[in-house]
Legacy VTK file of the C-alpha trace (Angstrom):
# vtk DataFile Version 3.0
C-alpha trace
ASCII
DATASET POLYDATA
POINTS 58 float
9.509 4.493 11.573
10.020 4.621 7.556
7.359 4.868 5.872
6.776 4.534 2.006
4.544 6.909 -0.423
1.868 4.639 -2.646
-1.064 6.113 -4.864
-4.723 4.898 -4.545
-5.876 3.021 -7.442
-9.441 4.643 -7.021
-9.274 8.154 -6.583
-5.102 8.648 -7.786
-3.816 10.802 -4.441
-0.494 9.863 -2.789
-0.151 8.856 0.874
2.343 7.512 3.241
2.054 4.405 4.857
4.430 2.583 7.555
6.843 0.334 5.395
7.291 -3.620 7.316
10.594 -3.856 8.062
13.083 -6.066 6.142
11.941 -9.325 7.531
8.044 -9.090 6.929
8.769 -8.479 3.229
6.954 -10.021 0.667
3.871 -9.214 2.084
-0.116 -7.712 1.714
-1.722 -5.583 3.798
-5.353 -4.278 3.703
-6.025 -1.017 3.452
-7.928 2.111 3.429
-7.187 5.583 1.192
-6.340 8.155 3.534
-8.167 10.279 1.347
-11.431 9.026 -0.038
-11.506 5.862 2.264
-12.381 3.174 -0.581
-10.248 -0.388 0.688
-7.403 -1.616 -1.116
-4.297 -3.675 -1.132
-0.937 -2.858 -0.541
1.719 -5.163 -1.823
5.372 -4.751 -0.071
7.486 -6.806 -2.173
11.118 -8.157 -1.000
12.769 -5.968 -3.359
11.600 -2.657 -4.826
8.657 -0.285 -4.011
4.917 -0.609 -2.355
2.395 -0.436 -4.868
-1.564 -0.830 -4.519
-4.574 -2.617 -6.339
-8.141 -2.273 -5.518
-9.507 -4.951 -3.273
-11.423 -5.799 -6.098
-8.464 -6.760 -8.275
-7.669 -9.228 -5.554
LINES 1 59
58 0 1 2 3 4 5 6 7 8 9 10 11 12 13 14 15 16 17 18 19 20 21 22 23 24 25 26 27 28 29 30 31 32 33 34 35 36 37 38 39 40 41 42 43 44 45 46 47 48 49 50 51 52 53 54 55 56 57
């Protein structure tokens, strides 16, 4: 399984999360930091990198 490193927009630590595979691209998924366990969003666009927002921003 591939997974791909994003950074929590609330408390800034990296963590890996399993990447959807080629055809589930562009998609959302919810989400909570491994770390400090606040929810967010993780985009997986069709081309490039994961990145996050804060459920908030959504």
């Amino acid at each position: 399984m591939e997974t791909e490193t994003v950074q929590c927009p609330s408390c800034w630590q990296l963590f890996d999360v399993p990447s959807p595979g080629d055809g589930e691209r562009p998609c959302e998924v919810d989400y909570d930091c491994f770390v400090c366990c606040r929810p967010l969003v993780i985009h997986f666009p069709s081309d490039g990198e994961a990145f996050t927002s804060s459920l908030a921003d959504s």
